[in-house]
N, C-alpha and C positions, 0 to 999 in steps of 0.2 A: 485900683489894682484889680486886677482879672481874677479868679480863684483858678489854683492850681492844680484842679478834678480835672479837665480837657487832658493834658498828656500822660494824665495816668490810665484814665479809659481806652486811650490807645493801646497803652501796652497790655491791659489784659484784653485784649478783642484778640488776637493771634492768638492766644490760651485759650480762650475759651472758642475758637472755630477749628483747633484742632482737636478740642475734646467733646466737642460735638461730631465729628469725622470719625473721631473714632469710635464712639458708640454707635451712631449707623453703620457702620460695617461691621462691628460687633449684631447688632441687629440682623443683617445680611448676611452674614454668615450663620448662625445661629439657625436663620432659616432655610436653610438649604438642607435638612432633613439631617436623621443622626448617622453616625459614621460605625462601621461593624469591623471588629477585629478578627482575623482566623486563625488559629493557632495551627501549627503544620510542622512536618520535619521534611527535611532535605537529606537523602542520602544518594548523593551522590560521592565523586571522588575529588580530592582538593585540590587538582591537577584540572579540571571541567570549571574550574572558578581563574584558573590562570588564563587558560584559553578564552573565558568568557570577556576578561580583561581586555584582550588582547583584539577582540572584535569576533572572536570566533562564537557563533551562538548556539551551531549545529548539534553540538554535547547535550545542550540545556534542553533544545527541541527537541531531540531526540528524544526526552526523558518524558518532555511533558505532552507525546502523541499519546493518544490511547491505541490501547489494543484489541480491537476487536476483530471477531471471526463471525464472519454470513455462514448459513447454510449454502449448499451448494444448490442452482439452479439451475435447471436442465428445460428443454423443449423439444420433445419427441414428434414425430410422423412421419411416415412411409420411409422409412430408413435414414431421415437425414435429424441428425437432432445437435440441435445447441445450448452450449452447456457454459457454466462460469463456475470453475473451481480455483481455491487459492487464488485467488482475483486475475486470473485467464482466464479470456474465451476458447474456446471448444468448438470446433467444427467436426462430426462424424459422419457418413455414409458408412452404410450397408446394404450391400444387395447378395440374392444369392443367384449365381448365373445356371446354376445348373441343380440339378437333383441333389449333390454333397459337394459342392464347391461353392464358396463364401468368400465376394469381395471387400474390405474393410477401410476407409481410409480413413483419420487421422489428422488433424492441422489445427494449430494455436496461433492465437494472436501475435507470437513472436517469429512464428512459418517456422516452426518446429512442424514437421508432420513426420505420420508412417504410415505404411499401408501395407498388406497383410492379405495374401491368396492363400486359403485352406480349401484342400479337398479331403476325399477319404484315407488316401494315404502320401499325399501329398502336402508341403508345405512352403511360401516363400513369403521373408518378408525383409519389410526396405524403409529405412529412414532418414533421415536429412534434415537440411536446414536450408529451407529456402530452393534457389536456383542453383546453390554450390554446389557441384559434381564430390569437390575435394570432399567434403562431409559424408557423401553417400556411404551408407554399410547395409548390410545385405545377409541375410541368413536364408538356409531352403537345405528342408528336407526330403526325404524319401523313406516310406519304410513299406516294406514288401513277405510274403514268406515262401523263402525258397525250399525247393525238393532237397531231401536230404541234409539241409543245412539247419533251416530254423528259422525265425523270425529273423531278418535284417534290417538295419535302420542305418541309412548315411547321411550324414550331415556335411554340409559346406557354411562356408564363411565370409566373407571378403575379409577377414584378417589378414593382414602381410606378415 
């Protein structure tokens, strides 16, 4: 007769190759360097955890931009200078066309602009947006002094 050790060895060989499996990947893990916990709070609103449910993430993002502020940068010479404030660009000229008259213009990276005729006793100025007429509005002064009256100053508008 045979001895009965062959089908016992069998059955501990799947015992013993998964507890060798599993101390190599105990191993393998182990080695993959230590794990750091952060401690933190969240204040946000419990309404920003429904949304986030739901797919919406824009709440969470919103919270986790930072907030910073640049100094404002500027590039000066011969009257034309570029500038980046509140994060727009800047486009300015200046010229002056005469002895007390002074050209100004004016325009952002959104075609916001204005521009601006002062003399000595005169004044006009004009802003818009872009090529749109409708937007255009308009201020201009005069001021003068009259005999017998006084200093006078008239203004217009393009207000309706």
């Amino acid at each position: 007769m045979a001895p009965r050790s062959a089908p016992r060895s069998r059955a501990v060989a799947p015992g013993l190759l998964v507890l060798a499996a599993l101390a190599a990947s105990l191993v393998y893990l182990g080695s993959l360097g230590p794990a750091y916990s952060v401690k933190g709070a969240w204040q946000g609103q419990p309404s920003t955890l429904k949304d986030t449910v739901k797919g919406d993430f824009g709440s969470v993002m919103e919270g986790l931009e930072p907030k910073v502020s640049f100094p404002p940068i500027a590039y000066h010479r011969e009257g034309v200078a570029l500038s980046v404030e509140d994060g727009r660009l800047n486009a300015d000229y200046t010229a002056k066309l005469d002895g007390d008259t002074l050209l100004q213009l004016r325009m952002n990276d959104e075609q916001e602009w204005r521009a601006s005729l002062r003399g000595e006793d005169a004044s006009l100025r004009v802003r818009g947006q872009g090529a749109d007429l409708d937007s255009l509005s308009w201020e201009a002064a005069q001021s003068s002094s009259v005999e017998d009256v006084g200093d006078v100053k008239v203004e217009f508008n393009s207000d309706k």
